[in-house]
BAZAVO-302938 format. One record per atom (N, C-alpha, C): residue number from 1; atom name; x, y, z. Coordinates in nm, 4 decimals, padded with zeros to 6 digits. Layout:
BEGIN
- NUM,CA,X,Y,Z
...
***
This chain:
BEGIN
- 1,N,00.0828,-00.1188,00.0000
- 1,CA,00.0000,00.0000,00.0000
- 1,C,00.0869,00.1247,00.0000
- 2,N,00.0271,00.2329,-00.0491
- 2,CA,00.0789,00.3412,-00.0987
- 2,C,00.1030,00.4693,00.0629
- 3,N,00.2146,00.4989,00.1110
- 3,CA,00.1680,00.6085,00.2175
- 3,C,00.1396,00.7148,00.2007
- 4,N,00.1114,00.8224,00.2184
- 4,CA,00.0527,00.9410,00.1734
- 4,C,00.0770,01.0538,00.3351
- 5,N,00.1755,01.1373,00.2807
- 5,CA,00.1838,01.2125,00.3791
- 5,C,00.0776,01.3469,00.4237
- 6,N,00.0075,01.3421,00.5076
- 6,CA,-00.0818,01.4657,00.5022
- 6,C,00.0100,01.5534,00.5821
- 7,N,-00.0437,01.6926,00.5028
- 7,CA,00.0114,01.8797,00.5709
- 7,C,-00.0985,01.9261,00.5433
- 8,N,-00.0942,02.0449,00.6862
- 8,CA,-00.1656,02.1589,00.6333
- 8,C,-00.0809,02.2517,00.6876
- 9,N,-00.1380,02.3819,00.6507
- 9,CA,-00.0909,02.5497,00.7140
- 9,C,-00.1994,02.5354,00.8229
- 10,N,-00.3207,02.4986,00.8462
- 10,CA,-00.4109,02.5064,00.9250
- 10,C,-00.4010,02.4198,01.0450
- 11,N,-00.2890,02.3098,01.0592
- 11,CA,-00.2964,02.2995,01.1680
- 11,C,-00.1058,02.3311,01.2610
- 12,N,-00.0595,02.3233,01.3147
- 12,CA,00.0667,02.3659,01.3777
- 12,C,00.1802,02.2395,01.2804
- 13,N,00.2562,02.3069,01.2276
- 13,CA,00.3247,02.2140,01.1698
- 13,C,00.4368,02.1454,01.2801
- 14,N,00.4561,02.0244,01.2199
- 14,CA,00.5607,01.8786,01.3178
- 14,C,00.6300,02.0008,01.4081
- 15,N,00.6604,01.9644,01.5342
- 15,CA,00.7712,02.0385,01.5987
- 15,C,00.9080,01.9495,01.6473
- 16,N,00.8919,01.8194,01.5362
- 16,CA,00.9702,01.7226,01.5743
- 16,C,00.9973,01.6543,01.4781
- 17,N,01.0423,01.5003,01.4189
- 17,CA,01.0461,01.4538,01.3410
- 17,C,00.9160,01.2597,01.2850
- 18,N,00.7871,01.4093,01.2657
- 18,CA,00.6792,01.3084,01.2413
- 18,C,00.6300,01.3855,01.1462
- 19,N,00.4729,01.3464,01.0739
- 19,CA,00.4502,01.3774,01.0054
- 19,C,00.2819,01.4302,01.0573
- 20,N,00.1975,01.5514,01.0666
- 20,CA,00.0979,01.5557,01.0951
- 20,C,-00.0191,01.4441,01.0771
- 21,N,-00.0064,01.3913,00.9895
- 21,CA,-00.0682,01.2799,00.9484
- 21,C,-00.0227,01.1784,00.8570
- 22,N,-00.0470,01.0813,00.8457
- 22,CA,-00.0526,00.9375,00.7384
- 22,C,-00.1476,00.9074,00.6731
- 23,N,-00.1577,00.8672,00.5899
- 23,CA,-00.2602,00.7485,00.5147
- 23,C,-00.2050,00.6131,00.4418
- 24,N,-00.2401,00.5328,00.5001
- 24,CA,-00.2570,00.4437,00.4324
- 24,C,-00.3842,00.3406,00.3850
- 25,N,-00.4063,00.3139,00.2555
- 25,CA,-00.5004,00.2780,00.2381
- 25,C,-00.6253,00.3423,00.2970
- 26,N,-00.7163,00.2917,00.3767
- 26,CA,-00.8657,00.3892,00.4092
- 26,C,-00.8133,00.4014,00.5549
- 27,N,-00.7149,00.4204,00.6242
- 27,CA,-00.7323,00.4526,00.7385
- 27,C,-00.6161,00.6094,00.7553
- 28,N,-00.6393,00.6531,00.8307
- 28,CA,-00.5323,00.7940,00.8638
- 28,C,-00.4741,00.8011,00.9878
- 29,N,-00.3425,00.7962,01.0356
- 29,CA,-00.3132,00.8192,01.1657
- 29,C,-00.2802,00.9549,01.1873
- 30,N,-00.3378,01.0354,01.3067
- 30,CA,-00.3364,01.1921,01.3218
- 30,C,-00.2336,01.1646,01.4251
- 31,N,-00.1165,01.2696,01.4113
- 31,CA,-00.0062,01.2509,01.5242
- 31,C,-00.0697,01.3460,01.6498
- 32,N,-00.0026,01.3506,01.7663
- 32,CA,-00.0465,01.4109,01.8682
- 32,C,-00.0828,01.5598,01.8588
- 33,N,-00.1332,01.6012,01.9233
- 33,CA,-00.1780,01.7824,01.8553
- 33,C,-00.2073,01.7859,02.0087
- 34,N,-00.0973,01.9146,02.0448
- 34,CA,-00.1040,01.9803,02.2109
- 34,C,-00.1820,02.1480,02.1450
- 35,N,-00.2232,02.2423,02.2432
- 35,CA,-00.2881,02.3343,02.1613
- 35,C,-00.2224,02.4726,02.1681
- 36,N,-00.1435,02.4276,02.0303
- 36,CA,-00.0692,02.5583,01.9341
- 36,C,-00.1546,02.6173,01.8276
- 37,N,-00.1165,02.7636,01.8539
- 37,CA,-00.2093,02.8055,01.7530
- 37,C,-00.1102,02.8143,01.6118
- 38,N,-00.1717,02.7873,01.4830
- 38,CA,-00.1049,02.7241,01.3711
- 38,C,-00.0342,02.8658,01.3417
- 39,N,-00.0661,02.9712,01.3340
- 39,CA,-00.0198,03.0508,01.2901
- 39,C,00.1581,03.1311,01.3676
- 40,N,00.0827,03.0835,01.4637
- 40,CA,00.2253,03.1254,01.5905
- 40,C,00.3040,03.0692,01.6524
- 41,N,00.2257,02.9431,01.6399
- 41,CA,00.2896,02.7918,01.7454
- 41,C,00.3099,02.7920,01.8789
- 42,N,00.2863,02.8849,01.9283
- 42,CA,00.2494,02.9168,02.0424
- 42,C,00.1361,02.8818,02.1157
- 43,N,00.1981,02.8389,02.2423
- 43,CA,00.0299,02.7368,02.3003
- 43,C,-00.1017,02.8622,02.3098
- 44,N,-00.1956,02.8265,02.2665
- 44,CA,-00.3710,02.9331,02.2967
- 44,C,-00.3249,02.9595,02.4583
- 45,N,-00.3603,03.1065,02.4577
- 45,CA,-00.3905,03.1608,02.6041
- 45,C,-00.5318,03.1092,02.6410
- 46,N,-00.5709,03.0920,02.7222
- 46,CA,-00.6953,03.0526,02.8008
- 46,C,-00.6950,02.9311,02.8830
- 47,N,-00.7973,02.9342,02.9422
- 47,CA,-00.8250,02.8365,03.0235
- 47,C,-00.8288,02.6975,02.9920
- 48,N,-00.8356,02.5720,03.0560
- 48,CA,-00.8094,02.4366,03.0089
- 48,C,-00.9771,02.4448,02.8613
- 49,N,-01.0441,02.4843,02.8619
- 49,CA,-01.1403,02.4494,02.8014
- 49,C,-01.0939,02.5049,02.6965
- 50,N,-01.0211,02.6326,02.7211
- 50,CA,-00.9957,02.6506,02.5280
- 50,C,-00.8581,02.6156,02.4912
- 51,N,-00.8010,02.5372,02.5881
- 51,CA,-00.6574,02.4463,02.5015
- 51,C,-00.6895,02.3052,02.4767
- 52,N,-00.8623,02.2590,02.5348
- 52,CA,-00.8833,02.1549,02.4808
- 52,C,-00.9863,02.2100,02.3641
- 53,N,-01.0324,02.3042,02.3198
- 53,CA,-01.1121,02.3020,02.2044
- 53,C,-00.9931,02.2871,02.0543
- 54,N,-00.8820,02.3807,02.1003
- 54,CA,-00.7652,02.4249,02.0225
- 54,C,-00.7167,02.2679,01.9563
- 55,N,-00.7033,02.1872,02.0629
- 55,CA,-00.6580,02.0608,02.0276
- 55,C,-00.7290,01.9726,01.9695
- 56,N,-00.9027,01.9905,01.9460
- 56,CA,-00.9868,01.9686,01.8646
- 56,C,-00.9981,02.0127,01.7551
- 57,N,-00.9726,02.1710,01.7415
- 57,CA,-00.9658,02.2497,01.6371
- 57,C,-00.8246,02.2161,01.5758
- 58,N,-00.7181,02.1629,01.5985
- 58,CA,-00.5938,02.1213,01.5330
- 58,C,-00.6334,01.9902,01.4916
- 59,N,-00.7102,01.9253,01.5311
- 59,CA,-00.6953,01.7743,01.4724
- 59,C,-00.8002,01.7539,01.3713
- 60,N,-00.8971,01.8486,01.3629
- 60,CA,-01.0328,01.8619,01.2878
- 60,C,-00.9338,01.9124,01.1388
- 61,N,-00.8582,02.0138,01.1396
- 61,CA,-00.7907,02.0816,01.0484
- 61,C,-00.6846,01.9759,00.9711
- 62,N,-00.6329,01.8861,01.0393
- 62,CA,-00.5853,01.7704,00.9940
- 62,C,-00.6522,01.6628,00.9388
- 63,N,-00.7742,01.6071,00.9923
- 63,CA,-00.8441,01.5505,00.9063
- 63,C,-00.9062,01.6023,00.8177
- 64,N,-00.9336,01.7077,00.7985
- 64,CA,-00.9966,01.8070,00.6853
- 64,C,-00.8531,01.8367,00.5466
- 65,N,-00.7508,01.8210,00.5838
- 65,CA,-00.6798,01.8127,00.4709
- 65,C,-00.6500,01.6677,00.4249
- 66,N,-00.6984,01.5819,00.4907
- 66,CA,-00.6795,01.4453,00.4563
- 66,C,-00.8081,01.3946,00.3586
- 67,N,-00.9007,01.4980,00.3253
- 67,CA,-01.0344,01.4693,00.3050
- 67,C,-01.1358,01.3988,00.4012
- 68,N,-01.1259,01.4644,00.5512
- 68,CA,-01.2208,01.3641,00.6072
- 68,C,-01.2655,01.4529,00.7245
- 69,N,-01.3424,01.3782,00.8206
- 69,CA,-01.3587,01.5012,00.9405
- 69,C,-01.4034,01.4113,01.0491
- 70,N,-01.4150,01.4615,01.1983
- 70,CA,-01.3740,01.4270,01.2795
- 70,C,-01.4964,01.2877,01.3040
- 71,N,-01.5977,01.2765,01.2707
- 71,CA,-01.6839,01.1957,01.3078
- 71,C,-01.6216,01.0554,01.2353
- 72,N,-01.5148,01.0281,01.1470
- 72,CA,-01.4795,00.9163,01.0791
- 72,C,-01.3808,00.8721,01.1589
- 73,N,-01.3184,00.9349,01.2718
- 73,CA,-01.2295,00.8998,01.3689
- 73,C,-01.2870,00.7454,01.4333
- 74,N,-01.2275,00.6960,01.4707
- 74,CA,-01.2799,00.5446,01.5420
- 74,C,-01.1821,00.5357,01.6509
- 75,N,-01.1029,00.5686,01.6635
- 75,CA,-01.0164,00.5783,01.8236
- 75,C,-00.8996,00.7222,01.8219
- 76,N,-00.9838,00.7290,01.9477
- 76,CA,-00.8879,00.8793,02.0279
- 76,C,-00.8074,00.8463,02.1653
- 77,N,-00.7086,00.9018,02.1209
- 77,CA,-00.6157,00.8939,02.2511
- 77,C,-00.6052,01.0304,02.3028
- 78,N,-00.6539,01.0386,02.4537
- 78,CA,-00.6310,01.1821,02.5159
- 78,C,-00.5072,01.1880,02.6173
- 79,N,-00.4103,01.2324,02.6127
- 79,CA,-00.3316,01.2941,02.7186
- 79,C,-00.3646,01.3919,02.8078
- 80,N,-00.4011,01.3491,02.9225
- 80,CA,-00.3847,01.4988,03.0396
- 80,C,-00.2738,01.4527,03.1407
- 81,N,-00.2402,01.5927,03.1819
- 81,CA,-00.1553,01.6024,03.3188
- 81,C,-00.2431,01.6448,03.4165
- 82,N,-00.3262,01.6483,03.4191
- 82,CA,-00.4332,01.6195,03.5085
- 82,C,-00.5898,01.6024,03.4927
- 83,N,-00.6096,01.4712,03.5564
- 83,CA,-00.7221,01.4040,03.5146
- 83,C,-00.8098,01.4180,03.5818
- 84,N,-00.7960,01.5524,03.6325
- 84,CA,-00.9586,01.6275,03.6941
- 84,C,-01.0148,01.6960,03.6050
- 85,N,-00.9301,01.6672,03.4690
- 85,CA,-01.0209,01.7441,03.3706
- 85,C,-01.0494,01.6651,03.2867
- 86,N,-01.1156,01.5554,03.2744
- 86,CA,-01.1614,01.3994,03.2866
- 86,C,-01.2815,01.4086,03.2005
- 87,N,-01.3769,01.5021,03.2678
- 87,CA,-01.5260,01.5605,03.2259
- 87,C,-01.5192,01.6573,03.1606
- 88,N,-01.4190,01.7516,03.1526
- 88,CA,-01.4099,01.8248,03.0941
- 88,C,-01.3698,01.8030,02.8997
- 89,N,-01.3156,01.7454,02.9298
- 89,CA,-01.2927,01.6334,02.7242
- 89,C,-01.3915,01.6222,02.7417
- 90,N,-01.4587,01.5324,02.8188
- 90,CA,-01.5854,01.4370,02.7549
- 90,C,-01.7143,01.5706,02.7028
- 91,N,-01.7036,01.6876,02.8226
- 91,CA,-01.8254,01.7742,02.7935
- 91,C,-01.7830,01.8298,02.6658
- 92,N,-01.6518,01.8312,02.6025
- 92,CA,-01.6193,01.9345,02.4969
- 92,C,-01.6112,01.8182,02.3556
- 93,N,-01.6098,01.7299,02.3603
- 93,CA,-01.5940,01.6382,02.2960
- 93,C,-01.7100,01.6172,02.2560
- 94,N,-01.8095,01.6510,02.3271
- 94,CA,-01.9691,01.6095,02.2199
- 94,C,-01.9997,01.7126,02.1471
- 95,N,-01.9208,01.8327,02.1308
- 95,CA,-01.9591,01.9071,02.0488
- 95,C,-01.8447,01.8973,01.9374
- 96,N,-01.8019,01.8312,01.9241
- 96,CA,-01.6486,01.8000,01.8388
- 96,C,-01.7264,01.6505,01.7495
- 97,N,-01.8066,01.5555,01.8196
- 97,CA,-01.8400,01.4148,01.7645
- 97,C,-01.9935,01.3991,01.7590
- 98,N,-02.0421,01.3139,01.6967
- 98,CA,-02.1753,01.2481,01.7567
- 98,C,-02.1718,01.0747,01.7466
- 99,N,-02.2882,01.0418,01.8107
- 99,CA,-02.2804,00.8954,01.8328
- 99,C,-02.2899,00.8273,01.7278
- 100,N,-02.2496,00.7577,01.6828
- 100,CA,-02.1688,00.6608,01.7526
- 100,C,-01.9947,00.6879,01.7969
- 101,N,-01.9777,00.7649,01.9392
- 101,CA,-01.8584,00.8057,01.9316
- 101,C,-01.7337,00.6931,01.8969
- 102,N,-01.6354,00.7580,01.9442
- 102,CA,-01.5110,00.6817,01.8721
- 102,C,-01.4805,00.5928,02.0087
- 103,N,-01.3708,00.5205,02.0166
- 103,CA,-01.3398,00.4171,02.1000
- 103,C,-01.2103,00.5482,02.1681
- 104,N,-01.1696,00.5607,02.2903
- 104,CA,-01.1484,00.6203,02.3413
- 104,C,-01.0433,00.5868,02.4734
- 105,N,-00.9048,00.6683,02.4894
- 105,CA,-00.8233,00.5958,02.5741
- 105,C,-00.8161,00.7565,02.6670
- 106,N,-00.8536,00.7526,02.8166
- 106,CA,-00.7822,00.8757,02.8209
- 106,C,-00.6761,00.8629,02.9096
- 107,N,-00.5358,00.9195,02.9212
- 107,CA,-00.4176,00.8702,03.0136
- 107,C,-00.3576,01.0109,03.0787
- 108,N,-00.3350,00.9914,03.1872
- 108,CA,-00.2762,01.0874,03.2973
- 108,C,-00.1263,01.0604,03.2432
- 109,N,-00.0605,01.1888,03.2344
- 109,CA,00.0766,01.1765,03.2292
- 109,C,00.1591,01.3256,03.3106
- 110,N,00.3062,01.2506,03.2886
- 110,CA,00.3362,01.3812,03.3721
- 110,C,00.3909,01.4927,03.3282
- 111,N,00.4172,01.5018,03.1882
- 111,CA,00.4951,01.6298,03.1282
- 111,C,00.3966,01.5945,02.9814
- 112,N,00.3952,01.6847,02.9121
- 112,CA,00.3582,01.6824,02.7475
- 112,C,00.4482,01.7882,02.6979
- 113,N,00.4487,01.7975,02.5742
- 113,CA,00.6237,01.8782,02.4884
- 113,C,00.5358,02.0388,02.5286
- 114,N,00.6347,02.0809,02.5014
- 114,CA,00.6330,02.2597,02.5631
- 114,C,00.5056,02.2777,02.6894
- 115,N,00.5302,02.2168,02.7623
- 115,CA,00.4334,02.2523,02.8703
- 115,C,00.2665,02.2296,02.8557
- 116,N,00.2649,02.1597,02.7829
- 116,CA,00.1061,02.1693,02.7560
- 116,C,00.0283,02.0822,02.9013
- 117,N,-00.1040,02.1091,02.8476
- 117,CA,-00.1889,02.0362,02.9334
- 117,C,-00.2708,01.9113,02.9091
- 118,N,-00.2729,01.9081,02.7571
- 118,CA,-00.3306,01.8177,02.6901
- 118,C,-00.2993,01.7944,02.5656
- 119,N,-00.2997,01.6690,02.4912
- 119,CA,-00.2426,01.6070,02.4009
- 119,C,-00.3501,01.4640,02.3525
- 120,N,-00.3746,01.5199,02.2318
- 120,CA,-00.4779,01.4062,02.1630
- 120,C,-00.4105,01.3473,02.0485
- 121,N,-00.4386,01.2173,01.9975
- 121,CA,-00.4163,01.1764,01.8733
- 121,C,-00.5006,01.0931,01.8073
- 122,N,-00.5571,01.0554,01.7195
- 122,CA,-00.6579,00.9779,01.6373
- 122,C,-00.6214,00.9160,01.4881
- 123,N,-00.6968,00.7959,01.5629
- 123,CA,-00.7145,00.7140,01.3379
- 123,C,-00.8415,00.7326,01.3513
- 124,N,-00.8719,00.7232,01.2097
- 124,CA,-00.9057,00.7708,01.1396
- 124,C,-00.9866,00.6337,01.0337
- 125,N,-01.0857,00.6237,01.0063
- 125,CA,-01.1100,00.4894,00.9121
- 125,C,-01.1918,00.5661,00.8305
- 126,N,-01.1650,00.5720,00.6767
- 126,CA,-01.2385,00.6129,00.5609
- 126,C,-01.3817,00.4717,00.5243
- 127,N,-01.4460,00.4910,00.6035
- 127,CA,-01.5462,00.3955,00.5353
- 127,C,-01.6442,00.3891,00.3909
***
């Protein structure tokens, strides 16, 4: 099978050595997206709710240059450094998905790259 590298300007480009996205065949792997704003790369000022919308809004922008959008996702991985904000994904996340949501991991960790607070990544299945 053929790989296919996805870019956009719309979402924060690699700050490392990956690729914003993959394809292979009908599925897409979205690499991690902490919440930089694309234009500055600089993490969003605000509160945890708008560095988790940011990190929705970066991964939506990635599947949207892949030709696809966020409801074709089938598993999300969430990173927090703190998992009192647990409910807080889940409340912001239904306005990001609808049911039948995706299969879903969320993990407490103790650092994410430049200080962030949260860190998502997703495949993606072209059905």
């Amino acid at each position: 099978m053929t790989r296919q590298i996805i870019q956009t300007k719309n979402a924060p480009t690699a700050i490392g050595t990956y690729s914003q996205a993959v394809r292979v065949g009908d599925t897409i792997y979205l690499s991690g997206q902490i919440p930089l704003v694309p234009e500055t790369m600089t993490l969003v000022e605000g509160d945890m709710e708008t560095q988790i919308r940011q990190v929705f809004n970066n991964l939506k922008a990635v599947a949207e240059a892949a030709g696809s959008h966020l409801d074709q996702v089938v598993k999300l991985n969430v990173y927090l450094t703190d998992l009192a904000n647990f409910s807080l994904v889940s409340e912001i996340m239904a306005n990001y998905f609808s049911s039948p949501y995706p299969a879903r991991a969320v993990l407490g960790v103790s650092t994410l790259p430049r200080g962030a607070s949260v860190e998502m990544d997703a495949i993606i299945y072209l059905s």
